[in-house]
KELO-762165 format. One record per atom (N, C-alpha, C, CB): residue in three letters; x, y, z. Coordinates in steps of 0.2 Angstrom, whole numbers, plus 5000, padded with zeros to 4 digits. Glycine has a CB too. Example, Ala and Ser with C-alpha at 12.3 -4.5 7.8 and 13.67 -1.06 7.14 Angstrom:
BEGIN
ALA506649725039;ALA506249785039;ALA506649845039;ALA505749785045;SER506449895035;SER506849955036;SER506450005039;SER507049975029;
***
This chain:
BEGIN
UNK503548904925;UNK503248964922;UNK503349024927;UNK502548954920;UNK503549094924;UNK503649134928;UNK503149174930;UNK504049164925;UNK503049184935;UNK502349214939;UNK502549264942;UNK502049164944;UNK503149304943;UNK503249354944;UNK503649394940;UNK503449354947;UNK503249464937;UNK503649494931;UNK503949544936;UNK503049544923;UNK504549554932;UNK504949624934;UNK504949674928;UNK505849604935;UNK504949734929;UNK505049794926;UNK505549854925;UNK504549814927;UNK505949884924;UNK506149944926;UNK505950004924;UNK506649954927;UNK505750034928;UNK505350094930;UNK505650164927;UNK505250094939;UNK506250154932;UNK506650204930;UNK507150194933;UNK506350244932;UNK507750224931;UNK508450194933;UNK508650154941;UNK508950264932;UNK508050194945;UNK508250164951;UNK507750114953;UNK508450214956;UNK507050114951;UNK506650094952;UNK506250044948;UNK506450144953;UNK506049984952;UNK505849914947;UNK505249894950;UNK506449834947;UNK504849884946;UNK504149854947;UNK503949774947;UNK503749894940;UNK503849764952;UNK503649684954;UNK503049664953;UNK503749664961;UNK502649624946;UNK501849604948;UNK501949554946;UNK501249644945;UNK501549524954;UNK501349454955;UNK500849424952;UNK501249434962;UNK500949394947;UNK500349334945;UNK499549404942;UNK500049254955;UNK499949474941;UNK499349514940;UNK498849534944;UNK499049484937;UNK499149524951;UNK498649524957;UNK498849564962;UNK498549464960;UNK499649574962;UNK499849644969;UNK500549654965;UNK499849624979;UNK500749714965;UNK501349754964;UNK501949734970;UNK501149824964;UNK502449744969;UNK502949754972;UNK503449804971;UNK503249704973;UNK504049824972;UNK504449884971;UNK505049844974;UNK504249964974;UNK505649874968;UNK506449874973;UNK506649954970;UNK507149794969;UNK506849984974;UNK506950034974;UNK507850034974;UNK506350064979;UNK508450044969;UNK508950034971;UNK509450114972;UNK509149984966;UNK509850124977;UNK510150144981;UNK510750144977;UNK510150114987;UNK511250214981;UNK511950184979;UNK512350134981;UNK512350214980;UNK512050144988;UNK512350074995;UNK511950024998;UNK512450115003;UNK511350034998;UNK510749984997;UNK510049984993;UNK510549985003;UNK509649934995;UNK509249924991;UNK508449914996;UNK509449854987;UNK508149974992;UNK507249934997;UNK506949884993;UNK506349994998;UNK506549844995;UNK506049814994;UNK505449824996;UNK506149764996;UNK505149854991;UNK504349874997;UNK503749824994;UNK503949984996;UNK503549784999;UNK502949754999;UNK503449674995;UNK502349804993;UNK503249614998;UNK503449554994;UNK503049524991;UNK503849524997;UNK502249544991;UNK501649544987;UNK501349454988;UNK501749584978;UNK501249424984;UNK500949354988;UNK501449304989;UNK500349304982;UNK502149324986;UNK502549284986;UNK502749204983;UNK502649294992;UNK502149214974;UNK502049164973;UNK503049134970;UNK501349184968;UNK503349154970;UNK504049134969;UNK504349154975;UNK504349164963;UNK505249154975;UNK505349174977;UNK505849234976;UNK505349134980;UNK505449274981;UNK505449354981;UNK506449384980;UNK505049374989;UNK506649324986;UNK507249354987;UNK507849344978;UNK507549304995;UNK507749274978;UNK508049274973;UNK507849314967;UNK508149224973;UNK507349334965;UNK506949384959;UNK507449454960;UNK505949404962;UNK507349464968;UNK507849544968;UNK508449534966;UNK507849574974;UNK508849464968;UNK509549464967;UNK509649454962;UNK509949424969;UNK509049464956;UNK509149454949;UNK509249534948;UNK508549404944;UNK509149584952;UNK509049674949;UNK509649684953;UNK508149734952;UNK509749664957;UNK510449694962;UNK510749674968;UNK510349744965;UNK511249664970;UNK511649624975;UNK511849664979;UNK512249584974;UNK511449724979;UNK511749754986;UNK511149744992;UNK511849854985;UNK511449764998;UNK510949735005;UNK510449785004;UNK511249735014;UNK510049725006;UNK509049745007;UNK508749745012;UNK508549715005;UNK508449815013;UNK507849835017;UNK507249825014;UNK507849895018;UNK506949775018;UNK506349775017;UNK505549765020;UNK506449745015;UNK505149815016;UNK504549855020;UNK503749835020;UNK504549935017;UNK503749815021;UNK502749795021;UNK502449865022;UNK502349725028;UNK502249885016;UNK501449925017;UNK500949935022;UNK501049915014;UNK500849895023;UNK500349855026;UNK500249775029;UNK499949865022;UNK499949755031;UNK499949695033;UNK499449645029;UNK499849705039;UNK499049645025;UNK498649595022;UNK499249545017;UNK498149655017;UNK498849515016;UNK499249445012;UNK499549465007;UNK498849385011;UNK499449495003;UNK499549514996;UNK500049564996;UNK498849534991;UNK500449605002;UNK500849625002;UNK501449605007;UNK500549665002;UNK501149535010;UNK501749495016;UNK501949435011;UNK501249465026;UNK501549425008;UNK501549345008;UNK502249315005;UNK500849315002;UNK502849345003;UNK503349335000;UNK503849365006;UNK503349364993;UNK503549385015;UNK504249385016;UNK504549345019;UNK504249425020;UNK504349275022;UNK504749205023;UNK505449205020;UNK504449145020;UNK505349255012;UNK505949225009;UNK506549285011;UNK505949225000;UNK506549325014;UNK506949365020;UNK507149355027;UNK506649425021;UNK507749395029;UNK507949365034;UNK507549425039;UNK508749345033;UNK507449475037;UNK507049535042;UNK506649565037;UNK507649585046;UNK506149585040;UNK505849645038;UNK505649705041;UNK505349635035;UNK505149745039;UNK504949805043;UNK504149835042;UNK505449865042;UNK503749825048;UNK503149845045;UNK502949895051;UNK502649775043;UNK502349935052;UNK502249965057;UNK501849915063;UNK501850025055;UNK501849935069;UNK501849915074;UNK501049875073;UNK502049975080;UNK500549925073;UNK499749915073;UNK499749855067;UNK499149985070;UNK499949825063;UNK500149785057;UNK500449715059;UNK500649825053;UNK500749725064;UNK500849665064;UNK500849595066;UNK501149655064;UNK500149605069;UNK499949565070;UNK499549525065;UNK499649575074;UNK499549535057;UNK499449525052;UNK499649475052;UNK499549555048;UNK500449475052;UNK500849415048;UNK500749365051;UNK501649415047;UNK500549345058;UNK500549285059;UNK499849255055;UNK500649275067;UNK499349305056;UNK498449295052;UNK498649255047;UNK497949355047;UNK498949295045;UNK499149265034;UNK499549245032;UNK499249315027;UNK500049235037;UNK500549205034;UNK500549125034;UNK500949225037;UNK500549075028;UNK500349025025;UNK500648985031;UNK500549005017;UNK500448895033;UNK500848885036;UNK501548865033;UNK500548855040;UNK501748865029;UNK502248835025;UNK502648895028;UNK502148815016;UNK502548975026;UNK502749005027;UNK502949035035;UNK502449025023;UNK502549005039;UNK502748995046;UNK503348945049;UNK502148995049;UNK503548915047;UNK504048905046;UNK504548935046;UNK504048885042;UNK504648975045;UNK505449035042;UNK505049085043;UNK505849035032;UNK504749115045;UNK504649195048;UNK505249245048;UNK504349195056;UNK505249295047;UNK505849335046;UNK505849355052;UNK505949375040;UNK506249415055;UNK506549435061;UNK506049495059;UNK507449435061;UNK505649535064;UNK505349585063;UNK505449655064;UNK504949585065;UNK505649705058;UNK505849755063;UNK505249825064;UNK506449775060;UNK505049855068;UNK504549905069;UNK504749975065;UNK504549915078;UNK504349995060;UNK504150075056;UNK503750105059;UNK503950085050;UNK504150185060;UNK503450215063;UNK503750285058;UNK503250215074;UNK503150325059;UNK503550385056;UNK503950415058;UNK503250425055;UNK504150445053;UNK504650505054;UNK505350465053;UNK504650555063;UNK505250385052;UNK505850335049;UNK506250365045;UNK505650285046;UNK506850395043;UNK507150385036;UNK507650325037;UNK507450455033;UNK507650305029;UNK507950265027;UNK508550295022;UNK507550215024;UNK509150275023;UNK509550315019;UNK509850235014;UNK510250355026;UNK509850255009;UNK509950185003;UNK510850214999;UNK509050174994;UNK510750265002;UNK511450284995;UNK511150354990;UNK511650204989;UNK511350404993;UNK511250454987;UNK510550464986;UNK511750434980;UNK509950424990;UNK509250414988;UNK508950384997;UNK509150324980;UNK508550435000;UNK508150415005;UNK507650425003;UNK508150435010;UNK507150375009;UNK506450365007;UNK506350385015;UNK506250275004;UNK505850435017;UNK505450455024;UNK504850415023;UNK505350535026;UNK504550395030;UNK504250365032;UNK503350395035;UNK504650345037;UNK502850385032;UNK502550435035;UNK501750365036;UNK502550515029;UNK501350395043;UNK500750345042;UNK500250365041;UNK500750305047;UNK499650315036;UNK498950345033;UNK498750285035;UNK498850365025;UNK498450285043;UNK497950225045;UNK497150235040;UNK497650235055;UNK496750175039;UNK496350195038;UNK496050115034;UNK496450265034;UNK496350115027;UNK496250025025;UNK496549985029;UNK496549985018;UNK497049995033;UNK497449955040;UNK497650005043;UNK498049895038;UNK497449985049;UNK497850025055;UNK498450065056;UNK497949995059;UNK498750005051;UNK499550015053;UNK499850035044;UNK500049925059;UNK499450055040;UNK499650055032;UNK500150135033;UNK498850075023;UNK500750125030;UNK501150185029;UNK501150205020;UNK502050185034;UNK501450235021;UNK501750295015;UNK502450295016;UNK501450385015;UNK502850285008;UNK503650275007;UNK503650335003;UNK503950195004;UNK504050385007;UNK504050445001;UNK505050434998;UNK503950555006;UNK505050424992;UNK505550424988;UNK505950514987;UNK505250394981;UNK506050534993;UNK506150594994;UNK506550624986;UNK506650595001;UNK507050594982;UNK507450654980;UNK507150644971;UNK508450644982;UNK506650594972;UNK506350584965;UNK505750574964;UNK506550534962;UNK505250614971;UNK504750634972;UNK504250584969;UNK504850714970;UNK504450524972;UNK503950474970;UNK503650454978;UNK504450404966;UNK503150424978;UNK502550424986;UNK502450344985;UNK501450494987;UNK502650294986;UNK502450234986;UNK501950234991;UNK502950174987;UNK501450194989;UNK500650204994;UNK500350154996;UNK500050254991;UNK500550084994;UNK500250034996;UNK499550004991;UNK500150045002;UNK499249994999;UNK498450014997;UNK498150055001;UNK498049974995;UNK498350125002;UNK498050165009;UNK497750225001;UNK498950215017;UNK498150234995;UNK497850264992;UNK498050234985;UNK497950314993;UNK497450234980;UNK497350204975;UNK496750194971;UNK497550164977;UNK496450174967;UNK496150164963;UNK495450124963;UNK496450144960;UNK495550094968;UNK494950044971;UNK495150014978;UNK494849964966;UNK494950084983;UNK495150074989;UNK494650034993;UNK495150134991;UNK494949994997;UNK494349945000;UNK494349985008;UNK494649835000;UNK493950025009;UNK493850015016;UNK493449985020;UNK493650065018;UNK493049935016;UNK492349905020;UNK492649845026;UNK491749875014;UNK493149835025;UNK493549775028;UNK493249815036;UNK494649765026;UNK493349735040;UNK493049755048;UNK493849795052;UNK492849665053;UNK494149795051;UNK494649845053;UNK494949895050;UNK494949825055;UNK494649915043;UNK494649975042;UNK494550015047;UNK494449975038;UNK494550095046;UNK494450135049;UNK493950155046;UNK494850165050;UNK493550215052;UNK492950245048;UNK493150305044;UNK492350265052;UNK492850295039;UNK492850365033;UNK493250435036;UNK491950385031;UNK492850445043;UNK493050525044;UNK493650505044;UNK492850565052;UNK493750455051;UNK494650465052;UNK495150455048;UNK494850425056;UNK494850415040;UNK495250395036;UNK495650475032;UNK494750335032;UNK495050505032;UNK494950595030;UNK495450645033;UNK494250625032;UNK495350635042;UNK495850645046;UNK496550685045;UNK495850585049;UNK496650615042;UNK497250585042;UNK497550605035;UNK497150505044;UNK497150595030;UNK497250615023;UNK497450705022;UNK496550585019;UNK497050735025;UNK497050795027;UNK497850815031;UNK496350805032;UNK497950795037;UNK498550785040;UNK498950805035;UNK498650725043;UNK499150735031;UNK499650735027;UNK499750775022;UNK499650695025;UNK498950805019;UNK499050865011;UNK499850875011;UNK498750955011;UNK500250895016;UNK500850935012;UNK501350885007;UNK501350955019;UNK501050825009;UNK501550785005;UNK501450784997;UNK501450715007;UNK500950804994;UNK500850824985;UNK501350874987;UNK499950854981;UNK501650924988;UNK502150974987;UNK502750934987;UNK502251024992;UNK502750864990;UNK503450844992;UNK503450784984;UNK503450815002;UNK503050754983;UNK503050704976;UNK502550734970;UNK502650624979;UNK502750704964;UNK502450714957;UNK502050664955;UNK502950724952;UNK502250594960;UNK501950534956;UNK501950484961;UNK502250514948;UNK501350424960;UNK501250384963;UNK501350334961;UNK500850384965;UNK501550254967;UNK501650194964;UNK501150174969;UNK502350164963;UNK500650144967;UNK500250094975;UNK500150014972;UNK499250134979;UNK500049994977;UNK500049914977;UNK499649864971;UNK499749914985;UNK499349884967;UNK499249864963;UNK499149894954;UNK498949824965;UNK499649934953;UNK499849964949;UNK500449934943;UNK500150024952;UNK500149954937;UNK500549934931;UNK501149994929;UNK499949934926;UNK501050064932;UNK501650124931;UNK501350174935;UNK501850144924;UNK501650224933;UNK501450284939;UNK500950324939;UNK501950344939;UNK500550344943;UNK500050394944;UNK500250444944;UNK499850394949;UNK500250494943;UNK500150564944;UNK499850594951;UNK499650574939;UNK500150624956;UNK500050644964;UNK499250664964;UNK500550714967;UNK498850674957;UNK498150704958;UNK497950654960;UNK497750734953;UNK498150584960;UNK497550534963;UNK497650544970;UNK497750444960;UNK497950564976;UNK497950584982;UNK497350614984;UNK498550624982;UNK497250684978;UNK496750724980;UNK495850714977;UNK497150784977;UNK496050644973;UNK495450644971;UNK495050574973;UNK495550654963;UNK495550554978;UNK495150494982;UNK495250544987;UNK495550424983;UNK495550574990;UNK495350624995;UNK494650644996;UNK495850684995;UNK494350714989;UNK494050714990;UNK493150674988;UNK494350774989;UNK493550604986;UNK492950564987;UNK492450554992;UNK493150504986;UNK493050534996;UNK492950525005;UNK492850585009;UNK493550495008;UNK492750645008;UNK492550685009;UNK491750695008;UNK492950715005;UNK491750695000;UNK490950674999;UNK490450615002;UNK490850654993;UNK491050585003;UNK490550515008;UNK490450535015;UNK490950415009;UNK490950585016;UNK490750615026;UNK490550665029;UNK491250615031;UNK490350715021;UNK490050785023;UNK489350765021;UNK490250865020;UNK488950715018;UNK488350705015;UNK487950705020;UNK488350665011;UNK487450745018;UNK486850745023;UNK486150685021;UNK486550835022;UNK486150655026;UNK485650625027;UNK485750545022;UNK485150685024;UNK486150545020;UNK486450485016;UNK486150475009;UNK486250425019;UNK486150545008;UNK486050565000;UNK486350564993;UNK486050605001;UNK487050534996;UNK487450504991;UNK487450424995;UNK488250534989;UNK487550405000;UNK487550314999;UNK487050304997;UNK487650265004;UNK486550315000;UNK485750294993;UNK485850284989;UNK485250314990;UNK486250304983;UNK486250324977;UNK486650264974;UNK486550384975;UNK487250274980;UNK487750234977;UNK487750144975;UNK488350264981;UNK488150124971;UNK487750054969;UNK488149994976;UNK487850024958;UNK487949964975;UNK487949854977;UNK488849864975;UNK487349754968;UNK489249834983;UNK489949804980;UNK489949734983;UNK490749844983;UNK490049704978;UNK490049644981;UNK490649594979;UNK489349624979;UNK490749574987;UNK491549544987;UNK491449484994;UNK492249614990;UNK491749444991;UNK491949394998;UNK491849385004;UNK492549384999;UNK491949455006;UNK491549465016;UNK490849465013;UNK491649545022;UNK490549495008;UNK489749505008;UNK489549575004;UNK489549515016;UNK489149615007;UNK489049665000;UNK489149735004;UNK488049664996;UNK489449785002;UNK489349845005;UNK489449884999;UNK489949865010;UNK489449955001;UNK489150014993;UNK490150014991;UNK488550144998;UNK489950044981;UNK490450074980;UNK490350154977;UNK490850024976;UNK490850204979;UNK490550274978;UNK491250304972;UNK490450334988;UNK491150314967;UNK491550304962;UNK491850384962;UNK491150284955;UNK492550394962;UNK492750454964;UNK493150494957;UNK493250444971;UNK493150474952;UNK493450494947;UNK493150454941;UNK494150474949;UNK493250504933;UNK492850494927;UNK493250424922;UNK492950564922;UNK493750394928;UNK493950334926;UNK493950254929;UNK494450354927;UNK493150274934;UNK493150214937;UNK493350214944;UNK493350174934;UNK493650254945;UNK494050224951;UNK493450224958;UNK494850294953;UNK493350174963;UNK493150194967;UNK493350164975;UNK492550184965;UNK492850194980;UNK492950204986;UNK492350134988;UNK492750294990;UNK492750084991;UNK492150024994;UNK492050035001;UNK492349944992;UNK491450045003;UNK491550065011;UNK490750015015;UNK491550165012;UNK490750045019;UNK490049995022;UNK489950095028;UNK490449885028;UNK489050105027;UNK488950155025;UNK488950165036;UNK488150165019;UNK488750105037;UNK488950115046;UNK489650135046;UNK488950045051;UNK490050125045;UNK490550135045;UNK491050225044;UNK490650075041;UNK490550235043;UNK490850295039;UNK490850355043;UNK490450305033;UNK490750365048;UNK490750425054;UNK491250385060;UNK489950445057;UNK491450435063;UNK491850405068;UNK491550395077;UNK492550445068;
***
């Protein structure tokens, strides 16, 4: 049974969802091909892509959490950022430690040149230390992982706190001039770049609040580590899960 759907997106761009649970992307080039994220890696990943294209692959982890590594065994290298990678050995299955791929280090200001189509490298610590951003420079697409998105989990113990996560978000504004739309890590098709700004200014509301006048308010999230608040940033549900110590720097 096939547990990993493929999609195309758009002439260059194919959408990977694992079993419904984390996205992937092959992004194809004239001369090469990304891979960004290889998501739980319930199949195998490598051959999935040789089913979209046989040119040589680069391939990028987001982040370092399992749901975006768990498929790289089936590669011979990848590339994640530095703070990150101490992940793969965490999560990675032991079956999957076994065949570890060769690691290579992203940091910003990276470009990748694929053919007629680069992707620059940019970093948003904050749900992981080491989570970057993949700007699709000439078709103004921002692959984002899960540094931004829909149901952002900061409450993890190595998240960052809120301000700095803001920081850092702030840092980057220029990049809505540079993209139209978003793909992040567990998406069915594109976002529109306002989701940048409107989880932005969620988190904003959770670090100028006085007196803890909105986390009072805000209700119970409750997940696997335990319970922390979720502060809903948009008329569509989307929300910010954080833990309320956590939220100054």
């Amino acid at each position: 049974m096939e547990k990993i759907r493929k999609e195309q997106l758009t002439e260059q761009i194919w959408l990977l969802d694992d079993n419904g649970d984390t996205t992937g992307f092959v992004i194809v080039g004239k001369d090469k091909a990304m891979v960004v994220d290889t998501m739980n890696g319930s199949e195998d990943v490598y051959m999935i892509v040789r089913e979209i294209t046989d040119l040589p692959l680069i391939v990028v982890n987001t982040h370092g959490h399992p749901d975006h590594i768990g498929g790289n065994h089936f590669f011979k290298e990848i590339y994640i950022n530095e703070r990150d990678v101490q992940m793969i050995d965490v999560f990675s299955s032991p079956e999957a430690k076994k065949q570890l791929p060769k690691v290579n280090l992203v940091r910003e200001g990276d470009i990748f040149d694929l053919g007629e189509y680069t992707v620059e490298v940019y970093e948003l610590p904050g749900h992981t230390v080491g989570s970057i951003l993949l700007l699709l420079k000439e078709e103004r697409i921002l692959f984002t992982g899960d540094a931004i998105n829909h149901h952002l989990w900061m409450q993890l113990e190595d998240s960052l706190p809120l301000e700095e996560n803001l920081k850092q978000l702030e840092r980057l504004s220029f990049l809505k001039d540079k993209a139209d739309r978003i793909l992040h890590g567990h998406t069915k098709n594109f976002d529109d770049i306002g989701l940048f700004t409107l989880m932005e200014n969620g988190i904003r509301e959770l670090v100028h609040q006085k007196d803890l006048e909105i986390t009072d308010k805000d209700p119970d999230y409750n997940w696997f580590g335990g319970v922390a608040k979720q502060h809903k940033f948009d008329n569509e549900g989307s929300v910010i899960c954080y833990r309320p110590e956590n939220r100054l720097c």
